[in-house]
C-alpha distance (Angstrom), angle and dihedral (degrees) to the residues before:
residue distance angle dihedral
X1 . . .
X2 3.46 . .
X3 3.94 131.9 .
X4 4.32 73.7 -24.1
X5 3.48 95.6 -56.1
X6 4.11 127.5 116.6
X7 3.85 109.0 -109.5
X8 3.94 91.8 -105.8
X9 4.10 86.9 51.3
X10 3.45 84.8 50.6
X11 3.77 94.4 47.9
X12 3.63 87.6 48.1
X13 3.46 88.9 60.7
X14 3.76 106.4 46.3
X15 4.29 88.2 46.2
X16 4.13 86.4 46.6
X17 3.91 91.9 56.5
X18 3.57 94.4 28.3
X19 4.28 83.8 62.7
X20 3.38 96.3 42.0
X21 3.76 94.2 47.3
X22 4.59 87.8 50.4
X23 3.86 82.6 37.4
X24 4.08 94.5 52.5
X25 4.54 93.2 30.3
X26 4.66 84.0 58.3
X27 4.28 80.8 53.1
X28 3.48 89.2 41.7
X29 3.68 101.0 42.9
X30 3.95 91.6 46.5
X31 3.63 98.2 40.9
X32 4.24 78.9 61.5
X33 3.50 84.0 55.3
X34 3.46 98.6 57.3
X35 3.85 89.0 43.6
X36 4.02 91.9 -114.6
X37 4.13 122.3 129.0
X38 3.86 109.3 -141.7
X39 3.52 96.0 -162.3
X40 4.22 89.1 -174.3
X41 3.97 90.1 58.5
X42 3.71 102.4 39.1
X43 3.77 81.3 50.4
X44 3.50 93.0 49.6
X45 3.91 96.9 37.0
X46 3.26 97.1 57.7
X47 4.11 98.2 46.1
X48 3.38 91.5 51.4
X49 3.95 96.7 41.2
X50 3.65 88.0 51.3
X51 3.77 95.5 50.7
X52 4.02 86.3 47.0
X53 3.46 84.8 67.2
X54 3.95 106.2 37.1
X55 3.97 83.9 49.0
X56 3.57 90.5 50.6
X57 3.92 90.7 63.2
X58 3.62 100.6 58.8
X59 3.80 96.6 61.7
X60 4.01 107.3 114.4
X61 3.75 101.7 -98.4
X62 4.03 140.9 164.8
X63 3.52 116.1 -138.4
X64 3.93 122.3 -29.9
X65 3.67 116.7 -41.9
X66 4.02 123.7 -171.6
X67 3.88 87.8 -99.0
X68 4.03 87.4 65.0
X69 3.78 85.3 42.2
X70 3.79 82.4 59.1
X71 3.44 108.5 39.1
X72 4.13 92.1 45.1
X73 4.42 83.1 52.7
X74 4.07 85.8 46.9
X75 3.71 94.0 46.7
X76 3.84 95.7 50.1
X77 4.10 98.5 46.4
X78 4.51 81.3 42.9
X79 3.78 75.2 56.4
X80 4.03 99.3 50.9
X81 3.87 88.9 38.0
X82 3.69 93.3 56.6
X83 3.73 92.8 44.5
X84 3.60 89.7 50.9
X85 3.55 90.3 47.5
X86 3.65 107.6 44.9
X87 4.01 97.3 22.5
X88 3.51 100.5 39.5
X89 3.52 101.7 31.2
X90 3.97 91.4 -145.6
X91 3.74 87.4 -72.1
X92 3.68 114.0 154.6
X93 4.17 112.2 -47.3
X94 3.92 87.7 13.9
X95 3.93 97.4 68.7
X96 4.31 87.7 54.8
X97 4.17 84.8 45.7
X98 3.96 87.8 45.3
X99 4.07 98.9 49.3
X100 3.92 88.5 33.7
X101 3.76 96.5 52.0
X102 3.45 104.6 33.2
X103 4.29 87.2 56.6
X104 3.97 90.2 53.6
X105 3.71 93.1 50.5
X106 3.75 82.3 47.0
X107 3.45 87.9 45.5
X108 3.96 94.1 56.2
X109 3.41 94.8 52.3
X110 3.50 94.3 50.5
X111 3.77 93.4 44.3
X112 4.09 83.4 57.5
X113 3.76 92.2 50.2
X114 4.01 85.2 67.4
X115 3.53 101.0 47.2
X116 3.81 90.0 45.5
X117 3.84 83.6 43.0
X118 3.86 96.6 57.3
X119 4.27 91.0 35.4
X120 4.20 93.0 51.5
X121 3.53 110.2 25.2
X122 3.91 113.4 80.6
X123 3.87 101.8 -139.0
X124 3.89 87.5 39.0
X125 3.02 91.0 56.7
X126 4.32 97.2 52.6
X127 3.34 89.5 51.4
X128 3.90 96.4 62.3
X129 4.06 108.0 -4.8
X130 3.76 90.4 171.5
X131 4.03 98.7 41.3
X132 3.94 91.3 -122.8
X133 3.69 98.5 88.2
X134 3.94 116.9 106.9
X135 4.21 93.6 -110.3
X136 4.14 84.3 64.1
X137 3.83 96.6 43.4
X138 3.75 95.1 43.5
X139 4.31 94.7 48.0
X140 4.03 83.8 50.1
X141 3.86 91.9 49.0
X142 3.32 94.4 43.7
X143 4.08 89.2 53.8
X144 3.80 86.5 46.5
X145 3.90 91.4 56.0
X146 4.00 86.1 43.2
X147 3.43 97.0 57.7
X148 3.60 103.6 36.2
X149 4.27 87.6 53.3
X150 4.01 78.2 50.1
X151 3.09 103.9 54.9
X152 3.61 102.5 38.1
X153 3.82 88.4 60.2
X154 3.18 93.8 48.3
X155 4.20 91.8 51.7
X156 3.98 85.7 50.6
X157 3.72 97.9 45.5
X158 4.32 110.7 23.3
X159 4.29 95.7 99.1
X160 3.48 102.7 155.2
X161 3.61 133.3 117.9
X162 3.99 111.9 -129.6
X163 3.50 104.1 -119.8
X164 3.78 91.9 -132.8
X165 4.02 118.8 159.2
């Protein structure tokens, strides 16, 4: 049990906000491409994102495993987007270390979704059982070349000034 629930509650839980957080980041992301601040999603991104990652570190574990690599990389740039955010208001370098930040952390969680993809998911999982065959490398490069293209339109083209109070 965890925080009360079963383990496959808990799992629930973690893979619901884990969605919802990759769900909310691709509105996010391409909202910042279209130079638009949805207040709502970032919100919403971020909470969720954030809890991915807190959730993630109360599975029973031994020892660090990539995931904790993950989640400790994902809490740190949550970290510098929400000081960017909050602190610097999107003022000046803060908007570049807003977009920037907030698409790795998307990035992480995204990155997850494919290992988790190829460990859970039956035909996934034929295609590359041990995660070293060429199907698993090429969907993670491919996501790498996604999100870098992403981001780096939404660094040229995100202008606007949160309207934070």
């Amino acid at each position: 049990m965890i925080l009360g629930l079963s383990i496959a509650a808990f799992t629930s839980l973690h893979v619901i906000l884990s969605l919802i957080g990759i769900a909310t980041g691709f509105i996010v992301v391409f909202g910042m491409i279209r130079a638009r601040w949805l207040s709502r999603w970032n919100t919403l991104f971020l909470v969720t994102t954030v809890l991915t990652s807190v959730t993630g570190f109360l599975f029973p574990f031994k020892g660090v495993t990539p995931g904790i690599v993950v989640g400790i990389l994902s809490i740190l740039v949550l970290i510098l987007a929400a000081v960017a955010l909050y602190s610097g208001r999107l003022a000046g370098g803060w908007r570049g270390t807003y977009v920037i930040s907030a698409a790795v952390a998307l990035y992480f969680n995204f990155f997850v979704l494919i290992v988790q993809s190829f460990e859970k998911v039956p035909s996934l999982n034929a295609l590359a059982p041990t995660q070293s065959e060429a199907p698993f490398k090429i969907a993670q490069l491919l996501a790498l070349i996604l999100f870098v293209v992403v981001t780096v339109l939404a660094f040229r083209r995100f202008r606007v000034a949160a309207p934070i109070s």
